[in-house]
Structure formats: C-alpha cells, structure tokens
N, C-alpha and C positions, 0 to 999 in steps of 0.2 A: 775267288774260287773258280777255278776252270776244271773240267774231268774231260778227258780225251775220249771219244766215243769212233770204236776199230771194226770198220766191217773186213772183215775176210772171203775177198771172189764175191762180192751182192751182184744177185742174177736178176732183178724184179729193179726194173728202170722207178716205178711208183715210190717203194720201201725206200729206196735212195731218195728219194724227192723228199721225202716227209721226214726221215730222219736228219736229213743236213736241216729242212725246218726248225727242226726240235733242236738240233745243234745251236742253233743262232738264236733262237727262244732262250736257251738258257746257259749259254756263256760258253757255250761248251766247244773244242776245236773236233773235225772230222777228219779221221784218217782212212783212205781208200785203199785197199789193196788188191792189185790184179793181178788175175786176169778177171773184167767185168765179163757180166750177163749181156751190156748194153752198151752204145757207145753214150762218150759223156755226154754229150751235147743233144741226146734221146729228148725229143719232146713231150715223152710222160714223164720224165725227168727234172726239167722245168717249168713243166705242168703243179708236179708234186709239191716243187719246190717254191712256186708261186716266182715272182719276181727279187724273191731274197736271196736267191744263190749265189748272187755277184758282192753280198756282202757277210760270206759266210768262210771260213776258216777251213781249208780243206788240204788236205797233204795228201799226195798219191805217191805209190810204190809199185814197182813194178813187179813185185814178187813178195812171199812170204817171208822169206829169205832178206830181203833188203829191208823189210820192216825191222823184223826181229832185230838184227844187224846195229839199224840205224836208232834202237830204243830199248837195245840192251839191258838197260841199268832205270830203267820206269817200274815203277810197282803196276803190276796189272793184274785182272779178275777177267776169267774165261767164262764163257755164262755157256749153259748147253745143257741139254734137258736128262745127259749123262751124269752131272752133279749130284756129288749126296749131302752138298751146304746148300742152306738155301741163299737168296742174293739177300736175307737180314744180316747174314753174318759176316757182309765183306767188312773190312777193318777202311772204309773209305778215305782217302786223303788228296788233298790239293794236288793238281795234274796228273791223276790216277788214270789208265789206258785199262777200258773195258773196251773187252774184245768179243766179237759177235760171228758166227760163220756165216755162210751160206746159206741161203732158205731152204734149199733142197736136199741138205743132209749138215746141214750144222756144222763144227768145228772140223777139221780132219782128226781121223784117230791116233794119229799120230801126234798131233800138240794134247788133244784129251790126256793120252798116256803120259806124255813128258810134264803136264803142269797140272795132275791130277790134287797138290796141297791150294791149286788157283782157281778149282772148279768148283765151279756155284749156277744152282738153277733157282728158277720162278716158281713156285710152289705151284702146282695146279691140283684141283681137288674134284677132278672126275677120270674116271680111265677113259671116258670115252673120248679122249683127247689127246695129244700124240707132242702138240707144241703150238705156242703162242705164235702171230705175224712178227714177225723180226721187227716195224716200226714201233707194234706197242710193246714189245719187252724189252727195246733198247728205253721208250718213255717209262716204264716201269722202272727200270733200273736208276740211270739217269735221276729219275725227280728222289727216289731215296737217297743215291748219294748228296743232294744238294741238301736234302733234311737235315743227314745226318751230319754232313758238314757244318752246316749253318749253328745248330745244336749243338758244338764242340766250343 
C-alpha cells in the first residue's frame, strides 16, 4: 500500500519537515511542487524532518503544470476547506495522489473549479475556525486512507 502525498507551492519550511516525516512513517511517497516558501535545504526543514529525509521518497516539479503533465492518468483527491465531501467519502485506492495547497490560501481556484467531482474537506465542527495546519490534515487524511485500505 503506498498513497502519494502532493503539496502544491508549501511556504512553511517546518509543515514540509513533518509531512515528509509522516511520508516515511507510513509508506507513503512526497511530491513537491514549486515554487517553495523556502529553500530545500532550509534548516527548519531538516529540523522538522529530523534525520529521516535522506531516506524518504520525494519528487519535485517545477511547476503545476509539470505535475499535472507528468500524473495525468493517477486517481487523485483535492482536499480544501472549499469541499462539500467530506475526506470519509474519498473512494481510496493504492498509489492514490492527495493533493494539498498552500497554507496561505489553499488550493488555487482555478484547480477547485476544474476538479470540483475531486474535492473533499476535513470536517471541522466550530465556525470559529477557518482551517486545520496543513501537517495535521495531510496526517488526518493519510492515516484514513491506510484504514480504509487496509480494511478492503
């Protein structure tokens, strides 16, 4: 079981650190796409990421456009707090590409609008709250699809 875990433009050097963590915790490959917040080699970066990032799965792209491009044909789930599924209802399957935006404004609304049958949010159950840290909704998501896989 592998799930692809897709940040789009991550501006917070830490959130990258701990997410590639979570990547290698749980089987899972990271795909980067830029332009970063930070440069790679940022030492809150391998801070976050502790001493595991040298054996952790990670593909960069230099553009939205080159992702898209080069993963065509992958089933994928856009997470964004635009969503009107919630992330129970993604249909998970082996090498699945969930895809995550930017901490500062989330997906562009330009892929929201294009892959609105792909959009799924994390339920949140106070208004006085706007969106989850990108490292614990990517673990949110993430540990349901390995359930739900596991469970099939």
């Amino acid at each position: 079981m592998a799930l692809n875990i897709v940040l789009i433009e991550p501006e917070i050097p830490n959130n990258t650190g701990n997410i590639g963590r979570l990547a290698l915790a749980t089987g899972s490959r990271l795909h980067l796409v830029k332009p970063f917040g930070f440069e790679i080699d940022d030492k809150r970066l391998k801070r976050a990421g502790l001493d595991y990032w040298q054996h952790l799965e990670v593909i960069y792209y230099e553009s939205k456009e080159e992702f898209f491009t080069k993963n065509a044909d992958k089933k994928m789930a856009f997470l964004s707090s635009h969503g009107t599924k919630s992330h129970w209802d993604i249909q998970f399957e082996d090498d699945m590409f969930l895809v995550f935006g930017k901490e500062s404004v989330g997906l562009p609304k330009s892929l929201i609008e294009e892959r609105k049958e792909d959009l799924f949010k994390i339920p949140m159950y106070s208004h006085n709250i706007r969106s989850l840290n990108i490292a614990n909704a990517v673990s949110i998501v993430i540990y349901e699809g390995l359930r739900t896989l596991k469970s099939l």
